[in-house]
Backbone and ligand atoms as CSV (ligand in chain L), in Angstrom:
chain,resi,resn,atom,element,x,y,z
A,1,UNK,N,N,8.683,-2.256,-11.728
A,1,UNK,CA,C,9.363,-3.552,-11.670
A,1,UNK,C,C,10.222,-3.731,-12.904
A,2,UNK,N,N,11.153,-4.326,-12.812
A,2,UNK,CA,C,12.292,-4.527,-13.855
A,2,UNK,C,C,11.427,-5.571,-14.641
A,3,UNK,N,N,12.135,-5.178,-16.100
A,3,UNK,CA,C,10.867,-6.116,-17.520
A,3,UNK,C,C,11.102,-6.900,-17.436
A,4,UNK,N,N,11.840,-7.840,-16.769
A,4,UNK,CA,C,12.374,-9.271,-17.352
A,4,UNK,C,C,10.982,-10.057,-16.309
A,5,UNK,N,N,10.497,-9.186,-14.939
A,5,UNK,CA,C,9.636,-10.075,-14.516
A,5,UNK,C,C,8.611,-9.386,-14.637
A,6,UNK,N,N,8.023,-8.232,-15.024
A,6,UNK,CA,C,6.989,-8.240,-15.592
A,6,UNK,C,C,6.216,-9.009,-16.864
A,7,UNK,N,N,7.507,-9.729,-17.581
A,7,UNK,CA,C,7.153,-10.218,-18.723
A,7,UNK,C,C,6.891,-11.761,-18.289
A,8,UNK,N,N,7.514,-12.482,-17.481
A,8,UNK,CA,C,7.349,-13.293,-16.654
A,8,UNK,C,C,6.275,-13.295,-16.645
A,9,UNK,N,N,5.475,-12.298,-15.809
A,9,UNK,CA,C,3.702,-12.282,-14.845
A,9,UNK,C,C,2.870,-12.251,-15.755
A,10,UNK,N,N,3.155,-11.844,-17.331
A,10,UNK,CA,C,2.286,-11.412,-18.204
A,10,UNK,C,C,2.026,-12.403,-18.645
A,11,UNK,N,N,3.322,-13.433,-18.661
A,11,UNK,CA,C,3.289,-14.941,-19.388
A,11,UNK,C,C,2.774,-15.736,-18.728
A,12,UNK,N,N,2.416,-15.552,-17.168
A,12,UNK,CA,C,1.997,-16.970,-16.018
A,12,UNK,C,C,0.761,-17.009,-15.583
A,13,UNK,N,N,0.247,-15.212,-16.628
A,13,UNK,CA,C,-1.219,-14.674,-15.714
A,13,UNK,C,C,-1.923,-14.283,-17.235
A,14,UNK,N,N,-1.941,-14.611,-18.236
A,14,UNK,CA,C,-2.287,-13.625,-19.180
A,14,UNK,C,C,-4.104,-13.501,-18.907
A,15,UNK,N,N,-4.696,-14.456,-18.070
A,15,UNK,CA,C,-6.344,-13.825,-18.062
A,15,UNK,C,C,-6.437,-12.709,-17.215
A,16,UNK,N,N,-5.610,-12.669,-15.849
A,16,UNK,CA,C,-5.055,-11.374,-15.181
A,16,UNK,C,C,-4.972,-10.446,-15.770
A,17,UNK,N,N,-3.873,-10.376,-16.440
A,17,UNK,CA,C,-2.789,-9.014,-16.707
A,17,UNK,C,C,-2.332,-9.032,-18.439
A,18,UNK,N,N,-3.085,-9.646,-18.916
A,18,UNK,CA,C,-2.867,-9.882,-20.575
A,18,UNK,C,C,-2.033,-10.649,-20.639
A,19,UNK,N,N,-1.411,-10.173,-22.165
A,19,UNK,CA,C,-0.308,-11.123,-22.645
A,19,UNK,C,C,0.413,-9.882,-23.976
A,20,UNK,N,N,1.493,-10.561,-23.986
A,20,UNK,CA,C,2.363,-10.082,-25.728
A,20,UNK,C,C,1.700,-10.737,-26.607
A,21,UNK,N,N,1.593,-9.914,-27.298
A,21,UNK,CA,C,1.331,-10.378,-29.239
A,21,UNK,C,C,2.341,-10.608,-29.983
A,22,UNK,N,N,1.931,-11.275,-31.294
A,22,UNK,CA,C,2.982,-11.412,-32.123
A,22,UNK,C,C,3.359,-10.512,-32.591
A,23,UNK,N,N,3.577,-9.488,-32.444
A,23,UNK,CA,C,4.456,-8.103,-32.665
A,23,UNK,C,C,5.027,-7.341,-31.315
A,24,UNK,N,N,4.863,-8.531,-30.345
A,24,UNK,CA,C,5.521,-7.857,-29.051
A,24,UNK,C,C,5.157,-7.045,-28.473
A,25,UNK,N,N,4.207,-6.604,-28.544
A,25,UNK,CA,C,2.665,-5.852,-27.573
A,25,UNK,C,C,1.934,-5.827,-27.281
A,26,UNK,N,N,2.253,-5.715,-25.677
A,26,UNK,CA,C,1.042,-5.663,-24.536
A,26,UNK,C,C,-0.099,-5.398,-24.747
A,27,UNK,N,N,-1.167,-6.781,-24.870
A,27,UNK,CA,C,-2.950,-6.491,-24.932
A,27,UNK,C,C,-3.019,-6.498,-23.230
A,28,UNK,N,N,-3.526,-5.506,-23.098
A,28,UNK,CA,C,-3.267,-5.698,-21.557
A,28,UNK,C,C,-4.409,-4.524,-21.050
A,29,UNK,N,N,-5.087,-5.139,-19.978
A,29,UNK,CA,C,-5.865,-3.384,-19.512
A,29,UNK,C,C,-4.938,-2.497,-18.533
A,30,UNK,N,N,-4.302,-3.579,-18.027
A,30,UNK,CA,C,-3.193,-2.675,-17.046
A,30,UNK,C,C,-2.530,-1.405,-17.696
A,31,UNK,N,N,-3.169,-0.874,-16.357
A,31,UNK,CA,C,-2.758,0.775,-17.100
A,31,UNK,C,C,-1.117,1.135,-16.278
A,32,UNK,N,N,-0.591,1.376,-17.354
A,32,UNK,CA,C,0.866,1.932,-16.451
A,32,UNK,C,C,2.165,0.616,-16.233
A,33,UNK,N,N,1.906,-0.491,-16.611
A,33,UNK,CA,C,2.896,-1.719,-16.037
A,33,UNK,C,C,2.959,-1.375,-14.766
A,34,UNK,N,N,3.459,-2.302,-14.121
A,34,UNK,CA,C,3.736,-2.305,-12.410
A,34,UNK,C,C,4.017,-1.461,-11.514
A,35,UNK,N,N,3.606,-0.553,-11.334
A,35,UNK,CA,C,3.984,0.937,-10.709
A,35,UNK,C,C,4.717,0.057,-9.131
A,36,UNK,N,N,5.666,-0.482,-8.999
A,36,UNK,CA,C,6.170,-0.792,-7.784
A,36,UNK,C,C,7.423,-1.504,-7.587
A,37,UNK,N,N,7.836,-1.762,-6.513
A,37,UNK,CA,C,9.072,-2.551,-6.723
A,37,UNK,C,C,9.365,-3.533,-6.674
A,38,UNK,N,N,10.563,-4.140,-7.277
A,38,UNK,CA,C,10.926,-5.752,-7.729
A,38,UNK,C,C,10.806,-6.847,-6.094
A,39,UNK,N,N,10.552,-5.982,-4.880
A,39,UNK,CA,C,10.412,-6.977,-3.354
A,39,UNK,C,C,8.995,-7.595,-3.416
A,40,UNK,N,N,7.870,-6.675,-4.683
A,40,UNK,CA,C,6.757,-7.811,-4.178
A,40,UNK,C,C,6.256,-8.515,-5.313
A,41,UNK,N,N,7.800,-8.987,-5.752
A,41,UNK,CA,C,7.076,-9.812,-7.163
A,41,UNK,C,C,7.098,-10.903,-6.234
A,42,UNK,N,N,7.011,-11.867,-5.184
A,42,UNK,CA,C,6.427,-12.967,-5.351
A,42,UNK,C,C,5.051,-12.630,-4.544
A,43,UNK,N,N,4.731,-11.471,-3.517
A,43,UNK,CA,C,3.613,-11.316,-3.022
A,43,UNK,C,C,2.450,-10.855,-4.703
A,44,UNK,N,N,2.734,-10.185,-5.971
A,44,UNK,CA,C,1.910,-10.401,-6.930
A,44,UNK,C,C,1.922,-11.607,-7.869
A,45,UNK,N,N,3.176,-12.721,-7.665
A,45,UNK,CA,C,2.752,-14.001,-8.058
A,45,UNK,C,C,1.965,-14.268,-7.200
A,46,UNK,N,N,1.791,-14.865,-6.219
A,46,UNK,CA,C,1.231,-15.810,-5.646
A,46,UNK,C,C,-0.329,-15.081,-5.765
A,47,UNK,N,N,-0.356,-13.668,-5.843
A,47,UNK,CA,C,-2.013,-12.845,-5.401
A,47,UNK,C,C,-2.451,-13.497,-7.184
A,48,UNK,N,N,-1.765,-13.213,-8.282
A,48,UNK,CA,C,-2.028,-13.784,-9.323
A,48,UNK,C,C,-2.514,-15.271,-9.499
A,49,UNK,N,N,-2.145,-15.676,-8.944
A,49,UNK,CA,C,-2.488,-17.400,-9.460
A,49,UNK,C,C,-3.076,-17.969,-8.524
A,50,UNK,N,N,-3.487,-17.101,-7.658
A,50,UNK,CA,C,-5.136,-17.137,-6.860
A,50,UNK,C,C,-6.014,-16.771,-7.567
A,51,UNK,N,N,-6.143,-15.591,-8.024
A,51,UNK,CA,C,-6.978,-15.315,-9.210
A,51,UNK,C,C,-7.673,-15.733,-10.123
A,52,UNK,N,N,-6.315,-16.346,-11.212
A,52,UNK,CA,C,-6.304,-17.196,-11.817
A,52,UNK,C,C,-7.058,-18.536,-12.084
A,53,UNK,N,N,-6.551,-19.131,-10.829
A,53,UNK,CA,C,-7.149,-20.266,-10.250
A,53,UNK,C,C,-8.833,-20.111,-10.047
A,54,UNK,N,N,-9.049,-19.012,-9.045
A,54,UNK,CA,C,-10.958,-18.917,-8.730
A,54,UNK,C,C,-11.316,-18.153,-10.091
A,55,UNK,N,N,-10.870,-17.639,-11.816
A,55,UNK,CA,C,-11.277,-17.496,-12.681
A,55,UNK,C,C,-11.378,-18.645,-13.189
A,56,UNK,N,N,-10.531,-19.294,-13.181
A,56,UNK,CA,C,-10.889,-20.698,-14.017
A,56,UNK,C,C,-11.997,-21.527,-13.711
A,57,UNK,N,N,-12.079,-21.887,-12.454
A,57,UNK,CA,C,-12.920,-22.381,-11.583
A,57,UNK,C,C,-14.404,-22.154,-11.503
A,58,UNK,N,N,-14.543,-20.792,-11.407
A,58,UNK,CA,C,-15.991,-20.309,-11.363
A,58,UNK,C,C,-16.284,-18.963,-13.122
A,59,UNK,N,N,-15.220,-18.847,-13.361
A,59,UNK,CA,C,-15.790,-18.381,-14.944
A,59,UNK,C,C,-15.961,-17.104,-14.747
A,60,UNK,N,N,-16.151,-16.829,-13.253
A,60,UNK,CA,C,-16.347,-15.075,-13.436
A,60,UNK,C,C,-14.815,-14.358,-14.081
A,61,UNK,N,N,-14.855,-12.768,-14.426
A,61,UNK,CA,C,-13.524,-12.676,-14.459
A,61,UNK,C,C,-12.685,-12.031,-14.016
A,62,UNK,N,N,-11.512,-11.579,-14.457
A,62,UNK,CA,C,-10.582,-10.449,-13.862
A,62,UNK,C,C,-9.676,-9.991,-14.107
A,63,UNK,N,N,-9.806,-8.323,-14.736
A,63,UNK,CA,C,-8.537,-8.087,-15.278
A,63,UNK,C,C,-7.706,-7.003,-14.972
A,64,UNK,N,N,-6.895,-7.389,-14.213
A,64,UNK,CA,C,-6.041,-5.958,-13.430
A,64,UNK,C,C,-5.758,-4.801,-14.586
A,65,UNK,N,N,-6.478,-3.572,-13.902
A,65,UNK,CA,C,-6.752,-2.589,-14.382
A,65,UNK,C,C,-4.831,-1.364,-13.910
A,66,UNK,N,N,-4.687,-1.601,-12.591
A,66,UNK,CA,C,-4.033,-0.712,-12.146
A,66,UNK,C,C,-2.998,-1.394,-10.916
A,67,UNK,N,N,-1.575,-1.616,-11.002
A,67,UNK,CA,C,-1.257,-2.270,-10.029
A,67,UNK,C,C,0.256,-1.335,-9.635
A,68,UNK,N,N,0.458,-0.651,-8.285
A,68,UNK,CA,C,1.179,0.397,-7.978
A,68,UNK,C,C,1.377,0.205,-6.463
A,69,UNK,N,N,2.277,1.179,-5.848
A,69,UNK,CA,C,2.733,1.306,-4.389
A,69,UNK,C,C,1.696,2.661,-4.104
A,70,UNK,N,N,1.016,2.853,-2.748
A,70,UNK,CA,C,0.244,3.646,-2.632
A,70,UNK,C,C,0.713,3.663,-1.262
A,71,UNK,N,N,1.080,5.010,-0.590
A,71,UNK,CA,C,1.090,5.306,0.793
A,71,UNK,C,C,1.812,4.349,1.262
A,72,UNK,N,N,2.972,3.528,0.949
A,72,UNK,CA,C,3.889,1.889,1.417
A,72,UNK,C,C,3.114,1.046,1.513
A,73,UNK,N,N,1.787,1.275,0.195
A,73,UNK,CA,C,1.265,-0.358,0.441
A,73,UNK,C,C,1.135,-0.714,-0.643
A,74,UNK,N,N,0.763,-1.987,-1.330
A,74,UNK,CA,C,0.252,-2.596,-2.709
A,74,UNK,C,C,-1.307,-1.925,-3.070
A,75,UNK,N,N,-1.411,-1.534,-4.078
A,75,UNK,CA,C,-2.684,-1.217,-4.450
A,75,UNK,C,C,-3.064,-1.949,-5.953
A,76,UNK,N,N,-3.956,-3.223,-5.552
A,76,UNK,CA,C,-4.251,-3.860,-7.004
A,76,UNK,C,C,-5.685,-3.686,-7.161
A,77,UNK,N,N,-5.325,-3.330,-8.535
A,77,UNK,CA,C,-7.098,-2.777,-9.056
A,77,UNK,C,C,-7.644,-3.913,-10.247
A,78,UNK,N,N,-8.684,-3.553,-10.202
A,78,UNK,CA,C,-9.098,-4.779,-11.386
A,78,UNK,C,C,-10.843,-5.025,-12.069
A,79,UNK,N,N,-10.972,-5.284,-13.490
A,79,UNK,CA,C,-12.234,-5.052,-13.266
A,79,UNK,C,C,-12.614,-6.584,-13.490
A,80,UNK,N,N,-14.058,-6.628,-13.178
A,80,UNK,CA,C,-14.842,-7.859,-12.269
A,80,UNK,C,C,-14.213,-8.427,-11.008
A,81,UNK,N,N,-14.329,-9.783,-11.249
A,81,UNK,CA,C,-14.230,-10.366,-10.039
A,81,UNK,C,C,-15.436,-11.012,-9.182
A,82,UNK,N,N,-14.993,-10.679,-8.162
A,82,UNK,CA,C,-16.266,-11.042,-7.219
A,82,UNK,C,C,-16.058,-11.457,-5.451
A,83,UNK,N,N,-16.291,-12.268,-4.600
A,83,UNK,CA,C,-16.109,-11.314,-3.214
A,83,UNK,C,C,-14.761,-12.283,-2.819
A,84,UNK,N,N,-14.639,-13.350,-3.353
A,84,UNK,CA,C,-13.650,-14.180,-3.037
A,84,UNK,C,C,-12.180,-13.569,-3.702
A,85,UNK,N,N,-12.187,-13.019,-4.876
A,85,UNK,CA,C,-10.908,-12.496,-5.065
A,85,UNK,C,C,-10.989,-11.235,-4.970
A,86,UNK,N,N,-12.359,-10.674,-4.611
A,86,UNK,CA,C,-11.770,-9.085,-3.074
A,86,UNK,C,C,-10.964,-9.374,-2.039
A,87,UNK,N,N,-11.173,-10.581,-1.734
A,87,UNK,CA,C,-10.511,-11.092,-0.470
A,87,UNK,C,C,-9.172,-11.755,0.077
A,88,UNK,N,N,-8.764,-12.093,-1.594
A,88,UNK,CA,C,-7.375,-12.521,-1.806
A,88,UNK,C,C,-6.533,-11.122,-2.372
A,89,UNK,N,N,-7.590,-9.926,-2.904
A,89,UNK,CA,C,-6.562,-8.702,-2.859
A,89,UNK,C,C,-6.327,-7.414,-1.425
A,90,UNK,N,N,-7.391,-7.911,-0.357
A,90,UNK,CA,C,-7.342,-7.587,0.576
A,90,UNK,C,C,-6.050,-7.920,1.193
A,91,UNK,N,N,-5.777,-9.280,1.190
A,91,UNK,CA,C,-5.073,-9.995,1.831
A,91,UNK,C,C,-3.413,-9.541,1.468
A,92,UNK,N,N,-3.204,-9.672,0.308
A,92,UNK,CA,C,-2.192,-9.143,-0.682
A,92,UNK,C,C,-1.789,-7.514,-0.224
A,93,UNK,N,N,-2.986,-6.546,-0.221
A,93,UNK,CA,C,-2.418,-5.237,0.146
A,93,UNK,C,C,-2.145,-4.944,1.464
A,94,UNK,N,N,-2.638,-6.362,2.561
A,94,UNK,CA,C,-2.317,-6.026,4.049
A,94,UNK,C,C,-0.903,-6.114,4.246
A,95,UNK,N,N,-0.259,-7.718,3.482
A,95,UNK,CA,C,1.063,-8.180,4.007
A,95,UNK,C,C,1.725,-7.099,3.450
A,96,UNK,N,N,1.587,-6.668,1.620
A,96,UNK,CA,C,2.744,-5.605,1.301
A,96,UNK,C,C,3.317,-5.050,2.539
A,97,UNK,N,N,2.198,-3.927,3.461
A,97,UNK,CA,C,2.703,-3.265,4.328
A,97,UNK,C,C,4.083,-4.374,5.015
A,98,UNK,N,N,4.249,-5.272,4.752
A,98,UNK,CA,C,5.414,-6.127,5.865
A,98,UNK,C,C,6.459,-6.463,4.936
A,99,UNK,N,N,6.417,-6.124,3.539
A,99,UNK,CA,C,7.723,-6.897,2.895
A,99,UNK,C,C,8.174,-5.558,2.211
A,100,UNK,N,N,9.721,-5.383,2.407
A,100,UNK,CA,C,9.815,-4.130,1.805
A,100,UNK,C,C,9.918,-4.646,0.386
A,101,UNK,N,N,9.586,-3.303,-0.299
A,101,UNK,CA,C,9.495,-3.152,-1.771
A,101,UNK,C,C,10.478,-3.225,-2.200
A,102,UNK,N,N,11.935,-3.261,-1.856
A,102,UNK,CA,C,12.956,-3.428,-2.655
A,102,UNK,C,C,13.383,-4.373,-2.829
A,103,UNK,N,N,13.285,-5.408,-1.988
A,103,UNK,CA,C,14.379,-6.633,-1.874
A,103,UNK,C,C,13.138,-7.576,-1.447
A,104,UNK,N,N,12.083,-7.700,-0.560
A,104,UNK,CA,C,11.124,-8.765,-0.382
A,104,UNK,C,C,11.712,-9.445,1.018
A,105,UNK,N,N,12.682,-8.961,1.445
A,105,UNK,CA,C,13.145,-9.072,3.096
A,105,UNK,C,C,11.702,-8.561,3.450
A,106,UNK,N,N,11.509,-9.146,4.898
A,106,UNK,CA,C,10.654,-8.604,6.183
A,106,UNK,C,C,10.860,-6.976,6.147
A,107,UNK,N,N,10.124,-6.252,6.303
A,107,UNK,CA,C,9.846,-4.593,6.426
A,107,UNK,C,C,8.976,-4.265,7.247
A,108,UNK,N,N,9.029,-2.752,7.232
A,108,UNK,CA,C,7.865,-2.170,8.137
A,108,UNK,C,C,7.557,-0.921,7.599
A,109,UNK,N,N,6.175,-0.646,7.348
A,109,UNK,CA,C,6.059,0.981,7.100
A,109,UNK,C,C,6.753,1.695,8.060
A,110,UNK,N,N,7.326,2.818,6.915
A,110,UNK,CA,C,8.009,4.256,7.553
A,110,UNK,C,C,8.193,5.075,7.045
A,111,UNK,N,N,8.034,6.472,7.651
A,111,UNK,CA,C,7.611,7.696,6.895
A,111,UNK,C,C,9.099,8.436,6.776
A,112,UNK,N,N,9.297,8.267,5.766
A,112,UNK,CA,C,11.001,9.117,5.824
A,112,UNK,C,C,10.455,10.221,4.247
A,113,UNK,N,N,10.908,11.234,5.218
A,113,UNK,CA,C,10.821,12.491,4.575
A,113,UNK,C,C,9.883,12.836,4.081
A,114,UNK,N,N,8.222,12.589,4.934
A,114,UNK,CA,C,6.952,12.798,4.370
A,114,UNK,C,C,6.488,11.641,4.091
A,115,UNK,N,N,7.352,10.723,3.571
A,115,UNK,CA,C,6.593,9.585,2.110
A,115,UNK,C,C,6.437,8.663,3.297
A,116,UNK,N,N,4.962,7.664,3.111
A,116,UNK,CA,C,5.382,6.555,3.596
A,116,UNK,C,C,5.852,5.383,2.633
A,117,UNK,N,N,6.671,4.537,3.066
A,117,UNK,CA,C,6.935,3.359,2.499
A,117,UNK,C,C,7.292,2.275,3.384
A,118,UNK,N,N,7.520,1.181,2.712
A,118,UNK,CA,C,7.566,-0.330,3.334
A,118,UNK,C,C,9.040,-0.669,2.843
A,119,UNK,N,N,9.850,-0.685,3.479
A,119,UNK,CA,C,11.594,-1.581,3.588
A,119,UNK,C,C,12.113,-2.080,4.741
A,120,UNK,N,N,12.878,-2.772,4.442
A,120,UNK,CA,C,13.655,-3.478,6.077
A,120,UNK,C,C,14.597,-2.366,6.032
A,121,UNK,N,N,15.673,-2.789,6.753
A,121,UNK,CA,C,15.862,-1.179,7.648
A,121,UNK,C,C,17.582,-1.176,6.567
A,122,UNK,N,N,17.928,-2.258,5.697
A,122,UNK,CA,C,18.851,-2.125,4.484
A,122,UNK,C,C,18.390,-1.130,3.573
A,123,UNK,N,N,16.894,-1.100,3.546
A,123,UNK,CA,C,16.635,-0.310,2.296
A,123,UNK,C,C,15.950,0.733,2.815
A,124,UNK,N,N,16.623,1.352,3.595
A,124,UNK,CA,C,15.511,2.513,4.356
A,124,UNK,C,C,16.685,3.782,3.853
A,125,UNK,N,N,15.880,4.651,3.289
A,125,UNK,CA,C,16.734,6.271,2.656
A,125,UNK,C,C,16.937,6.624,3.984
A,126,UNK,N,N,18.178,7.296,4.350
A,126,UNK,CA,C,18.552,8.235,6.135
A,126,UNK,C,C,18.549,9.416,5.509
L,1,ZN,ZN,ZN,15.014,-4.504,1.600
């Protein structure tokens, strides 16, 4: 994902996904920054500040460990939690499959040239 909104998510989620320090570096467990593309930054806002929200709420916690495109789908990893925000990252890695990764238009998995991925048919490689 392009930095300007990863830095965004870092700033709207920091019990999630950390935060910057005063020397401008990522305390963060996320391994790797966003392994994916700029179509599902609002499907990882909104999966974020669900999170967020049932951390605040109930105190358990959660801190995205690993967040990437896997086989054209979202794959968010994270340690703790508990069964209610299994269930809001369930939810999150079903729709990916429907929004392509480039742009966040409507998509569909498709296997072009081996790979699968998720784009509307603008962002599909021929
Ligand atoms: Zn697209």
């Amino acid at each position: 994902m392009s930095p300007e909104i990863e830095a965004e998510l870092h700033t709207r989620y920091p019990k999630i996904l950390g935060y910057i320090n005063e020397e401008g570096k990522y305390k963060t467990r996320l391994w790797g920054g966003f392994q994916c593309g700029d179509g599902w930054h609002q499907l990882i806002d909104t999966l974020c500040a669900s999170i967020q929200a049932r951390v605040e709420a109930s105190g358990v916690e959660a801190q995205a460990t690993q967040i990437k495109e896997k086989f054209g789908g979202l794959r968010f990893y994270i340690q703790g939690g508990d069964d209610q925000i299994s269930g809001m990252i369930d939810l999150a890695e079903d729709l990916s499959a429907k929004i392509c990764e480039v742009c966040g238009n409507p998509g569909k998995k498709k296997n072009v040239q081996g790979w699968l991925i998720t784009r509307c048919d603008a962002h599909t490689p021929t």
